[in-house]
N, CA and C atoms as an extended XYZ file, in Angstrom:
282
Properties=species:S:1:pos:R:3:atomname:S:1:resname:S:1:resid:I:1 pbc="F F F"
N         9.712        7.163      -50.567 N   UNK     1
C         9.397        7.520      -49.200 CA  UNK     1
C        10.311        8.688      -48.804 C   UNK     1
N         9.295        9.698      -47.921 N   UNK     2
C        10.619       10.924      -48.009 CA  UNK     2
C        11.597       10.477      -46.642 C   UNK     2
N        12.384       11.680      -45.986 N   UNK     3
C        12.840       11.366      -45.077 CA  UNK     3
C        12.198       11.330      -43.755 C   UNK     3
N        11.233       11.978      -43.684 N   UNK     4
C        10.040       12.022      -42.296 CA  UNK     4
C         9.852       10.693      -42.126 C   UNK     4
N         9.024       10.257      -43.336 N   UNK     5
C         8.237        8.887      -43.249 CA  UNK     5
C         9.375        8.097      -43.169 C   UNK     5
N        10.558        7.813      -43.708 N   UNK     6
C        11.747        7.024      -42.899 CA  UNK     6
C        11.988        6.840      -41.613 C   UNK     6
N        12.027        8.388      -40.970 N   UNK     7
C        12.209        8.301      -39.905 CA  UNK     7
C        11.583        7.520      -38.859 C   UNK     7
N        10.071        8.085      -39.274 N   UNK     8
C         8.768        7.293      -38.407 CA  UNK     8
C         9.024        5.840      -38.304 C   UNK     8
N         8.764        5.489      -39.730 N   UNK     9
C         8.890        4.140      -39.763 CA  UNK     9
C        10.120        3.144      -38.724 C   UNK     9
N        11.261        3.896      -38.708 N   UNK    10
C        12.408        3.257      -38.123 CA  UNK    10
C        11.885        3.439      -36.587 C   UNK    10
N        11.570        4.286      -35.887 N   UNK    11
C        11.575        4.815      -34.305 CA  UNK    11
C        10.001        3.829      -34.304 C   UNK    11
N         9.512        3.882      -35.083 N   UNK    12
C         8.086        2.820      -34.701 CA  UNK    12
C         8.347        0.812      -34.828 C   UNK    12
N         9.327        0.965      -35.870 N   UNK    13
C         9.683       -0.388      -35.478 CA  UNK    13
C        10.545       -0.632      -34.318 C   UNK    13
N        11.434       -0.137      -34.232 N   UNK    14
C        12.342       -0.058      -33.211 CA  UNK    14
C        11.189       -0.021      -31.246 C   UNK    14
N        10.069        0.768      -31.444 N   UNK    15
C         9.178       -0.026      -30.754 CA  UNK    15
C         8.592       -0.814      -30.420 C   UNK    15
N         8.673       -1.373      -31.661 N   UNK    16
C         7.693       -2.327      -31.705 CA  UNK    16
C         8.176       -3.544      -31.082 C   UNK    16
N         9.691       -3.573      -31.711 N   UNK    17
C        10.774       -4.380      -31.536 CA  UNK    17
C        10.810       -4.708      -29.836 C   UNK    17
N        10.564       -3.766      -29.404 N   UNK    18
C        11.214       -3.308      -27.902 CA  UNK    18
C         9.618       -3.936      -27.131 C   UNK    18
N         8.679       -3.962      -27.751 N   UNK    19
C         7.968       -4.027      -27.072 CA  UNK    19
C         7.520       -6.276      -27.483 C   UNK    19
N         7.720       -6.305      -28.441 N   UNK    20
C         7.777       -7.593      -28.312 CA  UNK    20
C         9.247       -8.033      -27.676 C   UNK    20
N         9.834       -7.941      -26.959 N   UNK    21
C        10.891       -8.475      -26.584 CA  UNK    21
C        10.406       -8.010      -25.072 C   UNK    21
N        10.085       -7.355      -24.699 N   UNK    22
C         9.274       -7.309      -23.304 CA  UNK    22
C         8.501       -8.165      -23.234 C   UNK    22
N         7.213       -8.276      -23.880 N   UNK    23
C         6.014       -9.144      -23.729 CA  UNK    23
C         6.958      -10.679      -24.160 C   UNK    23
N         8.028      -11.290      -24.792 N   UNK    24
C         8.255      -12.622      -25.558 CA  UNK    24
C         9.140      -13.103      -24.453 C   UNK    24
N        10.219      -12.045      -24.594 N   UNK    25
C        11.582      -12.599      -24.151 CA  UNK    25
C        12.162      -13.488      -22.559 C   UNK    25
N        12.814      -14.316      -22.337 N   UNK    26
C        13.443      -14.630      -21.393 CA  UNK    26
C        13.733      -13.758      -20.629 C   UNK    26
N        14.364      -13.404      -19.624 N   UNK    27
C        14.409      -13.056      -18.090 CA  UNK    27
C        16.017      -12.502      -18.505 C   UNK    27
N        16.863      -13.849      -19.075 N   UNK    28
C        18.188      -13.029      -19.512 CA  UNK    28
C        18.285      -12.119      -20.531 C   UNK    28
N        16.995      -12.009      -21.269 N   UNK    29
C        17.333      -10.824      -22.458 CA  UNK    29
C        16.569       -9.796      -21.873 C   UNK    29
N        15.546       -9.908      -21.018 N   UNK    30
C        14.667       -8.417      -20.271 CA  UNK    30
C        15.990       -7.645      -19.499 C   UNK    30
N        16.458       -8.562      -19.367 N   UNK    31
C        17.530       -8.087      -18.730 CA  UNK    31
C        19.103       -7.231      -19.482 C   UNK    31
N        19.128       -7.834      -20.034 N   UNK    32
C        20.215       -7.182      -21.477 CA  UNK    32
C        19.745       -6.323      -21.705 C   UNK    32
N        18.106       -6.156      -22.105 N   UNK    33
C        17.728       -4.945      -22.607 CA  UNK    33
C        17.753       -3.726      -21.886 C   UNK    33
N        17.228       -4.419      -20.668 N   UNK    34
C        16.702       -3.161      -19.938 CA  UNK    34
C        18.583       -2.619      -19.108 C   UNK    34
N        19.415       -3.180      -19.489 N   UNK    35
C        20.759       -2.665      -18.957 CA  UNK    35
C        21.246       -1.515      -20.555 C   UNK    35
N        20.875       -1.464      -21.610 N   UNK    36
C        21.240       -0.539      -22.779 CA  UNK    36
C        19.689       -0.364      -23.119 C   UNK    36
N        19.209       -0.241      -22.812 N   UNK    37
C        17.616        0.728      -23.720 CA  UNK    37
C        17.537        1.968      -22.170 C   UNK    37
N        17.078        1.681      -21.017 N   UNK    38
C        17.255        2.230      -20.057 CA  UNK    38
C        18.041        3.584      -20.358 C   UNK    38
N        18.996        3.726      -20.579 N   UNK    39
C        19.755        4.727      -20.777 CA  UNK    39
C        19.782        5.663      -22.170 C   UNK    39
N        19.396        4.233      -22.999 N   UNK    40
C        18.198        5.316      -24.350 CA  UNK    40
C        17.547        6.066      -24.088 C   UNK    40
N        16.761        5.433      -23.851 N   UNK    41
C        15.468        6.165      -23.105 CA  UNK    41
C        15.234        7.300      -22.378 C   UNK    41
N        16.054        7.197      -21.278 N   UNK    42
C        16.037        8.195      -20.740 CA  UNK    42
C        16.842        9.623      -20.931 C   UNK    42
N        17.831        8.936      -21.811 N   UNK    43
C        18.382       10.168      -22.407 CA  UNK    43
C        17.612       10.833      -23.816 C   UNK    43
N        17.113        9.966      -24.071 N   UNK    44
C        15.973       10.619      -25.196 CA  UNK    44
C        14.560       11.572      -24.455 C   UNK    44
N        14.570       11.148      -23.426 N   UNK    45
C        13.392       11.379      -23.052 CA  UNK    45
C        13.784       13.313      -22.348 C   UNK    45
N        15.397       13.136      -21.672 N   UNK    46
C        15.859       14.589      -21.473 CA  UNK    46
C        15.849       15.193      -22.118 C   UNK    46
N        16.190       14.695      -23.593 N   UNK    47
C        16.775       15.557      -24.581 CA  UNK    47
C        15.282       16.314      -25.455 C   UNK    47
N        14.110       14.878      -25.389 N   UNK    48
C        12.768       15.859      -25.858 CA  UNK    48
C        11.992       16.983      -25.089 C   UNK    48
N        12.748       16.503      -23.756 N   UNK    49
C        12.303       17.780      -22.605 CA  UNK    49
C        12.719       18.889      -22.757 C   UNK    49
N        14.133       19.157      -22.863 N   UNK    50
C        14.820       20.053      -22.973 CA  UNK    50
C        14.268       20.763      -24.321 C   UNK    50
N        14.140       20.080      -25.400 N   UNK    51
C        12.998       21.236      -26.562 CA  UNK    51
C        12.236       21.667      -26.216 C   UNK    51
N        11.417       20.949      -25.552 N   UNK    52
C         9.874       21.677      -24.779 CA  UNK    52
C        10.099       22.651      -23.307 C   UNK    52
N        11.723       23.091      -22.733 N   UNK    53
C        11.233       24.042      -21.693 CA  UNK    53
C        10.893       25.368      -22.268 C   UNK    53
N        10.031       25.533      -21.180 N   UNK    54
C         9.509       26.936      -21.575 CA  UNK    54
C        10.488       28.225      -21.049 C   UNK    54
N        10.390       29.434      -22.304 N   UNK    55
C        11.355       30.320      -21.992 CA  UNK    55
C        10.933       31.048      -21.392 C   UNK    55
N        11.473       32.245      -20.917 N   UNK    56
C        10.806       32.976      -20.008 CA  UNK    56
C         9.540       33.729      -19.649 C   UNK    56
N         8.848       33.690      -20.883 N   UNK    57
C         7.497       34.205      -20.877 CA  UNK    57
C         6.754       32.943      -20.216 C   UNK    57
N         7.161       32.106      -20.332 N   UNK    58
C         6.547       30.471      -20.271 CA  UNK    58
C         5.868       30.051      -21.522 C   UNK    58
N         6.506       30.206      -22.287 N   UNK    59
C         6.237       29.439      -23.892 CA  UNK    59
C         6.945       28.427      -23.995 C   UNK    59
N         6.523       27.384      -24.571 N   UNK    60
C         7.547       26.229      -25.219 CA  UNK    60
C         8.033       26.735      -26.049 C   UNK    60
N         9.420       26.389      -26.131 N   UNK    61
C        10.051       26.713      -27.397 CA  UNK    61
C         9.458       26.140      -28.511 C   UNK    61
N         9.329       25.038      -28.544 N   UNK    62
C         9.437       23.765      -29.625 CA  UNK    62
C         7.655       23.786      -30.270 C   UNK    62
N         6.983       23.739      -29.286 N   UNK    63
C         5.353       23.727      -29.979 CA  UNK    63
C         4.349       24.999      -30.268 C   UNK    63
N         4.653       25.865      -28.716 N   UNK    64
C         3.380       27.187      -29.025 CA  UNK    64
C         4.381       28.505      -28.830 C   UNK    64
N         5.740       29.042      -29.184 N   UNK    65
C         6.228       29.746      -29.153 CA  UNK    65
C         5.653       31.391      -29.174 C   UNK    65
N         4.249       30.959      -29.790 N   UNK    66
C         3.984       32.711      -30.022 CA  UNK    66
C         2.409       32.752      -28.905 C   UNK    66
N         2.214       31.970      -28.429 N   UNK    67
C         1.456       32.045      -27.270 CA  UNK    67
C         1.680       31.054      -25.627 C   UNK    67
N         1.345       31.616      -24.314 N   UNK    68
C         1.799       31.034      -23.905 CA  UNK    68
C         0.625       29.969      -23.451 C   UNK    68
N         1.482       28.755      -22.472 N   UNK    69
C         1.086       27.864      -22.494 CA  UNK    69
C        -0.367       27.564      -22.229 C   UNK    69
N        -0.603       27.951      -21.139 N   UNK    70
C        -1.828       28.288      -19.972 CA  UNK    70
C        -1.507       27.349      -18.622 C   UNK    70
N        -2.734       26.969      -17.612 N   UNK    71
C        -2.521       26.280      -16.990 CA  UNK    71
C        -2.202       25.024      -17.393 C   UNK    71
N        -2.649       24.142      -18.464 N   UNK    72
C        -2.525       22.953      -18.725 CA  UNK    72
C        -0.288       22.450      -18.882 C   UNK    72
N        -0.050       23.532      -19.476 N   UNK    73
C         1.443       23.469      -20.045 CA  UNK    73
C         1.502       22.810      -21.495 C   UNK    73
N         2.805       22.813      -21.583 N   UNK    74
C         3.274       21.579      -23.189 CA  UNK    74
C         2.674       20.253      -22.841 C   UNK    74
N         2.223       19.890      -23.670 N   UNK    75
C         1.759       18.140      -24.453 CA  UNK    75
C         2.695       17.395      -24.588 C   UNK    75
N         3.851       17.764      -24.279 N   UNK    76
C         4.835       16.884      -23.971 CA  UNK    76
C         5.410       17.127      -22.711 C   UNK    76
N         5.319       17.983      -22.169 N   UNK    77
C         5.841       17.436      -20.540 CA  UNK    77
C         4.383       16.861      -19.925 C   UNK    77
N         3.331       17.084      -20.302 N   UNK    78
C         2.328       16.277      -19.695 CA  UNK    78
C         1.936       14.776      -19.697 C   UNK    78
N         2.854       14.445      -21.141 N   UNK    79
C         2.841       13.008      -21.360 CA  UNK    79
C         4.139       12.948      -20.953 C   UNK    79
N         4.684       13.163      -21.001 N   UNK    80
C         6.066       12.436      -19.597 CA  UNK    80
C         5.432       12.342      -18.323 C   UNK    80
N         5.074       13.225      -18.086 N   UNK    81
C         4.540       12.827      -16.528 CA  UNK    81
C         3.237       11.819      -16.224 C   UNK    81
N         2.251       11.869      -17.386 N   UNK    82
C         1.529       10.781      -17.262 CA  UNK    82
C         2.308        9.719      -17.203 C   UNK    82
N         3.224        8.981      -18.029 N   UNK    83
C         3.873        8.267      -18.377 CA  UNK    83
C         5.218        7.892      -17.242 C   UNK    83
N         5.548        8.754      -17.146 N   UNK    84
C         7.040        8.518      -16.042 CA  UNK    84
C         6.361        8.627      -14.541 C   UNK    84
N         5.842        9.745      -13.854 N   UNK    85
C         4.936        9.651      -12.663 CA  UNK    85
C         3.909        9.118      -12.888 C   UNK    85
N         2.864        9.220      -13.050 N   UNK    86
C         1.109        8.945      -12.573 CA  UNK    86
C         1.344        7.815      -13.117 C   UNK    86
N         1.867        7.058      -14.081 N   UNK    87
C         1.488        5.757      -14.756 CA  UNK    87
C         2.473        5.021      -13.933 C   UNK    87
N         3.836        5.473      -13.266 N   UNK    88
C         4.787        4.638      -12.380 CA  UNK    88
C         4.406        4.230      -10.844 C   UNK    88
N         3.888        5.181      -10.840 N   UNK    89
C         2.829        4.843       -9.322 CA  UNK    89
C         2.011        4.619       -8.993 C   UNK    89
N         1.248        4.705      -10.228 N   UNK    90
C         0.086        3.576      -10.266 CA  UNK    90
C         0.666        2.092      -10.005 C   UNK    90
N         1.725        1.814      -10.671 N   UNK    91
C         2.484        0.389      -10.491 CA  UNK    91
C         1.638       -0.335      -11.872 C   UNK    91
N         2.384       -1.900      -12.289 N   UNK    92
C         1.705       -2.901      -13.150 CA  UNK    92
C         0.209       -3.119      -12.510 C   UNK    92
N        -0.640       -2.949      -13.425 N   UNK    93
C        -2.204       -3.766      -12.741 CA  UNK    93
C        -2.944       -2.949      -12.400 C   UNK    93
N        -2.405       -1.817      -12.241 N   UNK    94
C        -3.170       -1.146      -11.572 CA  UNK    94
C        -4.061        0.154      -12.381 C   UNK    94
């Protein structure tokens, strides 16, 4: 297995992990978790942003560097914001 497919594999279990312990766990471990993943997270989530701002032409660095974005933008600040806004205010259930 090279090192890519290592990688994957680890950041996809490590989801997976995270996500059965949401859906399984007690109230005192949602809680453990969400006091050290929280701050994973969100510092992961700056740090994939920060690859994707666009430089001054308005290119992403990280994905379309030799053209710019258009109206839509990067595929990754759009799934943060689905994800962090539109999907947070939607609320659970909704």
């Amino acid at each position: 297995m090279d090192e890519i497919s290592k990688l994957r594999t680890a950041v996809y279990s490590r989801l997976d992990y995270l996500d059965i312990i949401v859906g399984e766990a007690d109230e005192a471990s949602k809680s453990a978790l969400a006091d050290t993943v929280i701050t994973q997270m969100t510092g992961a989530w700056r740090e994939l942003l920060a690859a994707h701002d666009p430089d001054e032409r308005g290119r992403c660095r990280a994905c379309s560097p030799w053209r710019p974005l258009g109206r839509t933008g990067c595929s990754v600040w759009r799934t943060a914001h689905r994800h962090l806004i539109t999907d947070a205010a939607e609320g659970p259930g909704t």
